[in-house]
Steps between C-alpha positions, in 0.01 A plus 500: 500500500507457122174495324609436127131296435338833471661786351793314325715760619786482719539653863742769573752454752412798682116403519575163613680652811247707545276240475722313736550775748102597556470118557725545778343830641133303471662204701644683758550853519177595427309625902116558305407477138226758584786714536724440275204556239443790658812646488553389094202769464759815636659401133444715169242454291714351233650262734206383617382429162828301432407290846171424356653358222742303677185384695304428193768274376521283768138451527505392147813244565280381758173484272721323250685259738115380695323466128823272405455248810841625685562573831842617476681464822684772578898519430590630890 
């Protein structure tokens, strides 16, 4: 999951098993996104704020991968 075409800037090791990890959750784990959401809300403020961000930036991978014709395929 590198994305070096936008930001320039290289992953971190810890994000990309993060990265790797909530993949895995979403593809199995996960019983209800509904809830899961839900339950991301209990968090602080602040943390929620840092989600949003995290959110953000993959909306704008996604913005940047659709207006540049790819349709990456996903590494699992």
């Amino acid at each position: 999951m590198d994305y070096p075409e936008l930001s320039g800037a290289t992953i971190s090791e810890r994000d990309k098993a993060f990265a790797q990890e909530f993949a895995n959750f979403v593809n199995g784990s996960m019983c209800s996104p509904d809830q899961t959401g839900r339950e991301l809300t209990k968090a602080h403020r602040y943390l929620q704020q840092q989600m949003f961000k995290v959110f953000l930036g993959f909306m704008k991978q996604l913005s940047h991968n659709y207006q540049q014709g790819r349709n990456y395929r996903s590494p699992l």
